[in-house]
C-alpha positions in Angstrom: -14.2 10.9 -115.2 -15.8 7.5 -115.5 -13.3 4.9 -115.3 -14.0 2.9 -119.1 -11.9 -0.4 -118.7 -11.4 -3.0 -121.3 -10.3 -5.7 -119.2 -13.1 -8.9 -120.0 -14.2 -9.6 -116.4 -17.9 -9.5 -115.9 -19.8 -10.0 -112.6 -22.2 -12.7 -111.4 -25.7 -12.2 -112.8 -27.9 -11.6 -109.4 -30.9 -13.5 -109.4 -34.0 -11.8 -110.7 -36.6 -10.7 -108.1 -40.5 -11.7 -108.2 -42.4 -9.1 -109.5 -45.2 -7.2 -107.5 -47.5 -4.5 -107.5 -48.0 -2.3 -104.6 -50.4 0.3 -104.2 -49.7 3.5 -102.2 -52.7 4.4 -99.1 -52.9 7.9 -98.4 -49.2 8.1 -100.2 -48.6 12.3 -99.1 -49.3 10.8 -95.2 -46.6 8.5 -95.1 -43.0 9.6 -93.8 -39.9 9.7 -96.5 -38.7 6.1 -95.2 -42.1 4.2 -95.7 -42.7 5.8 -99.6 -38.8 4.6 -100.4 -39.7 1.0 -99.1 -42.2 0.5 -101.5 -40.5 2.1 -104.1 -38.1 -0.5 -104.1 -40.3 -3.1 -103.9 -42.0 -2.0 -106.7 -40.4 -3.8 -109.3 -42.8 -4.5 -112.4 -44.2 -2.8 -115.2 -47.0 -0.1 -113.8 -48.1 0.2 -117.7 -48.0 -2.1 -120.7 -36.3 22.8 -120.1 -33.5 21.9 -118.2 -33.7 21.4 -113.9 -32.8 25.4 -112.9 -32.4 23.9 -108.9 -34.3 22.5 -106.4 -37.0 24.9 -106.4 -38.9 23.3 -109.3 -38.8 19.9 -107.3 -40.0 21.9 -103.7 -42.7 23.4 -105.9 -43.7 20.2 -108.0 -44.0 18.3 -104.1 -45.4 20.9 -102.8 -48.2 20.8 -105.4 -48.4 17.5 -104.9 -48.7 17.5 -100.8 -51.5 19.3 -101.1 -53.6 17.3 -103.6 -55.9 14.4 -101.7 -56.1 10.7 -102.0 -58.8 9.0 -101.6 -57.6 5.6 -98.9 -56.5 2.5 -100.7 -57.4 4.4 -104.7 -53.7 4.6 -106.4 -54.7 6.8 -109.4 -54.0 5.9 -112.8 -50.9 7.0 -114.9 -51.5 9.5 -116.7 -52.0 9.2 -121.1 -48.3 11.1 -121.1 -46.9 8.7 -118.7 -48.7 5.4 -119.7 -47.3 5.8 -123.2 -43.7 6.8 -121.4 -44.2 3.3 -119.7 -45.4 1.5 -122.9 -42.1 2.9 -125.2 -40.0 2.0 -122.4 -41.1 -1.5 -122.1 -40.0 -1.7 -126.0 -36.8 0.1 -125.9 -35.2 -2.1 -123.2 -35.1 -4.6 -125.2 -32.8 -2.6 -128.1 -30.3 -5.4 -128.7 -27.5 -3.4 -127.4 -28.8 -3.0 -124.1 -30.6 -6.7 -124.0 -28.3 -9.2 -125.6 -26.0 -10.9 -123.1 -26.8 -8.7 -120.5 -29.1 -7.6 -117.5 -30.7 -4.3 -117.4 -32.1 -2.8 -114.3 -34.6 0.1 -114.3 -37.1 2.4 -112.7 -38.8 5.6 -113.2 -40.6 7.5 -110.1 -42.8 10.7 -110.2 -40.7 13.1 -108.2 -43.6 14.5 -106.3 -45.8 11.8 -105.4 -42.9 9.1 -105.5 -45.6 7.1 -108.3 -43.3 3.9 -109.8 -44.3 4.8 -113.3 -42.3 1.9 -115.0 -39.8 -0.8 -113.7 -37.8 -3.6 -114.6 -35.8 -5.7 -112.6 -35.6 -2.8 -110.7 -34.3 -4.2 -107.3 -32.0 -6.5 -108.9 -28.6 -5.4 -108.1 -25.9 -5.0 -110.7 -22.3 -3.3 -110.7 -23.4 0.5 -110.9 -20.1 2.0 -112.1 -19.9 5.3 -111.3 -23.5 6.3 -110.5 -21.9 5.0 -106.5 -20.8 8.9 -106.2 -24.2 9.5 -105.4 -24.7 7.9 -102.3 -20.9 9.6 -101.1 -22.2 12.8 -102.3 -25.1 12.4 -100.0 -23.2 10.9 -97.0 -20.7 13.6 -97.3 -23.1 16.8 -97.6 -25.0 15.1 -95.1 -22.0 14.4 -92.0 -20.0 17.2 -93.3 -22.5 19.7 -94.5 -22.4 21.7 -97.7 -20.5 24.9 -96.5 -17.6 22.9 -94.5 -14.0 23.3 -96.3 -10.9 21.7 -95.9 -8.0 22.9 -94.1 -4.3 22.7 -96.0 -1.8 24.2 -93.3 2.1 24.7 -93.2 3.5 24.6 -89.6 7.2 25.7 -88.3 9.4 23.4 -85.3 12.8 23.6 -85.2 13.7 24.3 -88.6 11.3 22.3 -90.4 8.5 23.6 -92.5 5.4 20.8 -92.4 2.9 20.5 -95.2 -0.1 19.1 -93.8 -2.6 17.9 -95.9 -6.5 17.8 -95.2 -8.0 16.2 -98.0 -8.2 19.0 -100.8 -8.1 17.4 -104.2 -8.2 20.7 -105.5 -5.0 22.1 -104.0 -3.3 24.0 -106.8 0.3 24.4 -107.8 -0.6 28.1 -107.3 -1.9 27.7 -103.9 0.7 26.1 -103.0 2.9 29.1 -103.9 1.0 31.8 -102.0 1.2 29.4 -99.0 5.4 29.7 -99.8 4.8 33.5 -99.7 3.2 33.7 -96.8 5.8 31.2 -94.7 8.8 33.0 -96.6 7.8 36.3 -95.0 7.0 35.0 -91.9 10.5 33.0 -91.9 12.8 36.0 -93.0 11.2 38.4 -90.4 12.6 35.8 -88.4 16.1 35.6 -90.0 15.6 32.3 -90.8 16.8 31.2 -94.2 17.1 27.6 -94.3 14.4 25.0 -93.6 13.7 21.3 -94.0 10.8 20.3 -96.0 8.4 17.5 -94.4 4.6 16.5 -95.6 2.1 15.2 -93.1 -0.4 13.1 -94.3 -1.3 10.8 -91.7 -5.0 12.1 -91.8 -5.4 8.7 -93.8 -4.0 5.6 -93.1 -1.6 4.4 -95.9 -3.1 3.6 -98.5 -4.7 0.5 -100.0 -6.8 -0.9 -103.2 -10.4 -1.1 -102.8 -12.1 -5.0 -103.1 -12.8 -5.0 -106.9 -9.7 -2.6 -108.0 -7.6 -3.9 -111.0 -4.6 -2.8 -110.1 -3.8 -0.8 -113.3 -6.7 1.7 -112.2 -3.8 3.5 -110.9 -2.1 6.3 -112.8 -5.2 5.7 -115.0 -8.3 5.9 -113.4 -7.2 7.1 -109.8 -4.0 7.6 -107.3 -3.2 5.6 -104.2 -5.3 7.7 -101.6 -3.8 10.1 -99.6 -4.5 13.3 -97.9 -2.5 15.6 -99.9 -2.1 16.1 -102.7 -1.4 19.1 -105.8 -3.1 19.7 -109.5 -5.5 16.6 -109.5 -2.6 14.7 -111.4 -2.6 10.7 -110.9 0.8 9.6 -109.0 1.7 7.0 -107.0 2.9 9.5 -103.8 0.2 12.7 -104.5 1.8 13.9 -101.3 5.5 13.5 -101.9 4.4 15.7 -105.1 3.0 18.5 -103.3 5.9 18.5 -100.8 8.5 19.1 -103.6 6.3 21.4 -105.3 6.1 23.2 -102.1 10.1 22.8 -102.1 10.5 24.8 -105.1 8.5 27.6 -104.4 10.3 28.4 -101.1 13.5 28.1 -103.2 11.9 30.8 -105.7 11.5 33.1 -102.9 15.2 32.8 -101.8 14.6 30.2 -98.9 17.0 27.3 -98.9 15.7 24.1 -98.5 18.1 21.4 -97.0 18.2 18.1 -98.1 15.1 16.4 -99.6 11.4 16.5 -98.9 10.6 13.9 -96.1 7.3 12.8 -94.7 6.9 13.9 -91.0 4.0 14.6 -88.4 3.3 17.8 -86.9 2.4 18.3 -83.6 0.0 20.8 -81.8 3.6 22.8 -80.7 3.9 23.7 -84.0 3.7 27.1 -84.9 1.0 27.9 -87.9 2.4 30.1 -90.2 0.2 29.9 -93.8 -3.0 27.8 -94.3 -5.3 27.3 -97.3 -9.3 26.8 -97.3 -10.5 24.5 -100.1 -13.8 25.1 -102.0 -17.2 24.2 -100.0 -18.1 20.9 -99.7 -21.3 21.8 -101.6 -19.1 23.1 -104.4 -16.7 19.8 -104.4 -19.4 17.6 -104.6 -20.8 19.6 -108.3 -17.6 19.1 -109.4 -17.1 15.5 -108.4 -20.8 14.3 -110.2 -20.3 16.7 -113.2 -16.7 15.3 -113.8 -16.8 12.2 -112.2 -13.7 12.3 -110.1 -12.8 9.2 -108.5 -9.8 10.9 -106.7 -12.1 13.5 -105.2 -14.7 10.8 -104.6 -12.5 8.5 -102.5 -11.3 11.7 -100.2 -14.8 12.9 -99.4 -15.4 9.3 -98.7 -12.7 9.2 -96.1 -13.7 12.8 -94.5 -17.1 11.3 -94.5 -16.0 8.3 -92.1 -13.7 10.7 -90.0 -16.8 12.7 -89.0 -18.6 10.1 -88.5 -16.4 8.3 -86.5 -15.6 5.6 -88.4 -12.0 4.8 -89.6 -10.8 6.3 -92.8 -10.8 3.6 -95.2 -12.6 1.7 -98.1 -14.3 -0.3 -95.0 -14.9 3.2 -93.0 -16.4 5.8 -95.7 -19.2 2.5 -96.9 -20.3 1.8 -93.3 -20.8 6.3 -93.1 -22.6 6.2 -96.0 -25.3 3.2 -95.3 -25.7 4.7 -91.8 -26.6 7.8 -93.3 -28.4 6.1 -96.0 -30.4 4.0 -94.3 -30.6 5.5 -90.8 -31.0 9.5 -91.5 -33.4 8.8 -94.8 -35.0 5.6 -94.9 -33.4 4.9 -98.0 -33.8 1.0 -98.1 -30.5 -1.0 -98.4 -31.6 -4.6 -99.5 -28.9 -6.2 -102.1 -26.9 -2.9 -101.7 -23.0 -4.4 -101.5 -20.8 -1.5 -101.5 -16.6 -1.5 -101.5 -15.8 2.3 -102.4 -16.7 5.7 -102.8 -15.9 6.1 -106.4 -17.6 3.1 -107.9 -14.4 1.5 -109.5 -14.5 -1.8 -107.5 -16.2 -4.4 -109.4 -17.6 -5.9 -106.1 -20.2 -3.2 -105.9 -23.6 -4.0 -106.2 -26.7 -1.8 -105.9 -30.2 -2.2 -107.7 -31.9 0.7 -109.9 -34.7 1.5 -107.2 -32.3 2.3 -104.3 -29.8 4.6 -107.3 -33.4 5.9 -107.6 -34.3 6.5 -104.3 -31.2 8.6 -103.5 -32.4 11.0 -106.4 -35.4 11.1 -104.6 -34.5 11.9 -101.5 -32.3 14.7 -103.0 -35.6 16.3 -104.4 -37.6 16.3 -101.5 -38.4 19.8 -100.5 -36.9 19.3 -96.5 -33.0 18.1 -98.0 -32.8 21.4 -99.9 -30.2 23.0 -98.7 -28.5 20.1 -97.8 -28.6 17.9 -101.0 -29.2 20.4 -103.1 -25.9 20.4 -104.9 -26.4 16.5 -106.2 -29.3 18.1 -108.2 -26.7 21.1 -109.7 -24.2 19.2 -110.2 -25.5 16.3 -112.4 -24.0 16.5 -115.8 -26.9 18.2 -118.2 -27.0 16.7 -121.6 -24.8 17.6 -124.3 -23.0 19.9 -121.4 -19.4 20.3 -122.7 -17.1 19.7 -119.9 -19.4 17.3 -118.4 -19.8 13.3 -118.6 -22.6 13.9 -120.9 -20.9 16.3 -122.7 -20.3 16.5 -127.1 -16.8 15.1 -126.7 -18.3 11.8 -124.8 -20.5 11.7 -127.8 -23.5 11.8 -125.7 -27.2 12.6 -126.8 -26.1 12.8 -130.4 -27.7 10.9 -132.0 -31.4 10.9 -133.8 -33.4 9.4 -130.9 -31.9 11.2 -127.9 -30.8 15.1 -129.7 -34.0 15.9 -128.6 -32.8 15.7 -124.7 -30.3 18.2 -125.1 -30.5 20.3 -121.9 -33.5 18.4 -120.8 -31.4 16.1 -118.8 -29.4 15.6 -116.0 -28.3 12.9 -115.3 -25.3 10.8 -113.5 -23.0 8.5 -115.9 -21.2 5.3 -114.8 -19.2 3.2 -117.2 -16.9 0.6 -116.3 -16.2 -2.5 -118.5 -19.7 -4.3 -118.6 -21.2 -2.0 -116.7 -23.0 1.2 -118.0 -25.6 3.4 -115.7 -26.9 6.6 -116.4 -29.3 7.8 -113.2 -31.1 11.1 -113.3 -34.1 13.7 -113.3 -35.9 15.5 -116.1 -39.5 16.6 -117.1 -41.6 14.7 -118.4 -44.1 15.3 -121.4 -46.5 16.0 -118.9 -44.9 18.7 -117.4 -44.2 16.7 -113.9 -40.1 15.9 -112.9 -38.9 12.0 -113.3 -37.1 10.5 -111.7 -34.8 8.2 -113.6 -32.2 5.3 -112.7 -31.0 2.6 -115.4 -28.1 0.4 -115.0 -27.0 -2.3 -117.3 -24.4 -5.4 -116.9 -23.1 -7.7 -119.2 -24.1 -6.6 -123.2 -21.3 -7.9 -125.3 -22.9 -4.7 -127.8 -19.9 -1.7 -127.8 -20.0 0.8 -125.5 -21.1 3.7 -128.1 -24.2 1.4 -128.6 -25.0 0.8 -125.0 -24.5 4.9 -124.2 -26.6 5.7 -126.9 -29.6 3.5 -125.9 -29.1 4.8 -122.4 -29.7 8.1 -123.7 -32.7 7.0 -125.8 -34.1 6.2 -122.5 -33.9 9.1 -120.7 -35.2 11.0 -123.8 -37.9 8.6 -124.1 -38.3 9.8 -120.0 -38.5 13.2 -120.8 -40.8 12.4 -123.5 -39.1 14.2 -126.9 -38.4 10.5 -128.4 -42.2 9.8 -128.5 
């Protein structure tokens, strides 16, 4: 979930940008990396159901491809979306949101990538967790959506070796049908005793991210490491698995000798039970919808791995801004980031690039691909989700009317609330959405709900 903190840090203020305007020529003829430019760039005003997948956005771009634009004429914002624009220039100023503190924010037509309304949109605050969508996007992109992680158990000379592969999801239960299988395997061999080791030196040891408090731990998020059992927060996740491991050999008669150690297996070793995680695809819907920072750091690590970058804090960024920036032309200015989870307090993205992600994710070509950062934003009023009744999310009189009309990504840390997303607007056409706001000394129940009032206002049921 979103880490909510209470310590009374708060970041430096980044220097507001000038405004501009920008008009699009012959907008459907530029490439993907051209549009997102001037996207961010666009950083002033324009104007004083819920998402079933992707296909609505292929079909809304589609539609859009083929309409014509006459060279160097930007159309005008439609009545729907110039009165959008107009209430949102009010509501950012609700004293919650504006008193103290910085607000940036944009809203985009998904299909013609149109700024409809912006403000201090490429100024670049702390994001919280809203960060999990650029590692979603790195990781479905290196990895790809139906890769799955390998858990294995290997024999040598008397030792059984849990090796660990980066599957947050590893259950208590898996781990016991692994035991079954090795037990059978073991007593067709007449062997009766074994040594327990773990292996997970698929990440170095572990470290604290540039803007961790160290009390995130056992709170918000565990050392990382490659193994681990149950989601639960521990300082050693991989010493846990081992000994849970170690019991259910026991329970099958086995006797395991002395305690569990950590060891390294080597390509001698004799498989004898594995276990295949979920699909990337599937762990990133669970990782927006939930907002797991465990999960979040891990695919950020198998993210540098395959891209051949070391698996660290310093590792999973430099993957994700290469495929960022590099694969889609997703600009990068004032982008400052230190993890995959968006914990650290030293991260710093603007609105329009939180945006631009989104985007990219709705663009008919990334599909199949990036298709699962769309399904797995948390819908409003969603039980189970971020945005979910017991978060206390669009409940109250000027955002009810969103209720599953939204999706959209969550991010809270202390002074530091996001909420980035898609819905339809009142004139039928997908938003995109990104707001992100630093500093309000208003509670956090005030700043969520006047979040939420501006996605409705998006949508267009708060009129």
């Amino acid at each position: 979930m979103d880490a909510v903190r209470t310590d009374p840090e708060s970041p430096s203020t980044p220097h507001a940008p000038q405004r501009q305007r920008h008009r699009h020529r012959k907008p459907k003829a530029m490439n993907a990396a051209a549009r997102r430019a001037l996207v961010l760039a666009a950083t002033a005003p324009v104007a004083g159901a819920v998402l079933a997948g992707p296909s609505a956005f292929a079909a809304d771009k589609s539609a859009a491809a083929a309409a014509t634009v006459p060279d160097a004429v930007e159309p005008p914002l439609s009545e729907a979306d110039s009165a959008m624009a107009a209430n949102l220039g009010e509501r950012v100023n609700n004293p919650s949101l504006a008193k103290d503190g910085t607000l940036s924010g944009v809203v985009l037509d998904s299909a013609s990538d149109k700024v409809i309304w912006g403000h201090n949109a490429s100024t670049a605050l702390m994001p919280a967790s809203n960060v999990k969508l650029a590692t979603a996007t790195a990781a479905l992109s290196e990895l790809g959506p139906e890769h799955r992680f390998t858990t294995k158990v290997v024999y040598s000379n008397g030792t059984l070796t849990l090796v660990g592969d980066g599957d947050r999801t590893l259950s208590s239960a898996d781990l016991g049908e692994m035991a079954r299988t090795a037990v059978d395997g073991l007593k067709a061999a007449g062997v009766t005793n074994v040594k327990v080791a773990i292996d997970d030196s698929l990440f170095p040891e572990p470290t604290m991210a540039e803007g961790w408090r160290p009390d995130y731990y056992d709170d918000q998020i565990s050392p990382v490491r490659a193994l681990s059992v149950d989601g639960k927060l521990s300082a050693d996740t991989a010493l846990d698995a081992g000994k849970v491991f170690a019991a259910k050999l026991a329970e099958r008669g086995v006797t395991v000798d002395g305690d569990v150690t950590r060891g390294k297996a080597t390509g001698g070793d004799v498989p004898v039970a594995q276990k295949l995680s979920p699909t990337v695809a599937e762990l990133v819907r669970t990782m927006l919808k939930t907002s797991n920072n465990d999960m979040a750091e891990t695919l950020l690590r198998k993210t540098a791995i395959k891209a051949g970058q070391p698996a660290t804090f310093e590792g999973g960024t430099e993957a994700v801004r290469q495929v960022l920036g590099q694969r889609y032309g997703i600009p990068l200015d004032n982008v400052v980031l230190k993890d995959g989870s968006g914990l650290s307090r030293s991260t710093r993205i603007p609105a329009a690039t939180i945006a631009a992600i989104l985007d990219n994710a709705t663009e008919p070509r990334n599909g199949y691909v990036l298709g699962p950062i769309l399904e797995g934003l948390p819908v409003a009023g969603e039980a189970g989700s971020t945005l979910g009744p017991e978060y206390a999310r669009f409940d109250d009189p000027n955002s009810k009317c969103a209720v599953n009309k939204v999706r959209a990504k969550t991010g809270t840390l202390t002074g530091a609330v996001a909420l980035s997303g898609v819905t339809q607007g009142k004139d039928g056409r997908w938003k995109v959405f990104s707001f992100v706001e630093n500093n309000s000394t208003a509670a956090t129940s005030q700043i969520t709900d006047a979040m939420d009032g501006l996605a409705a206002t998006v949508n267009g049921c708060w009129a």
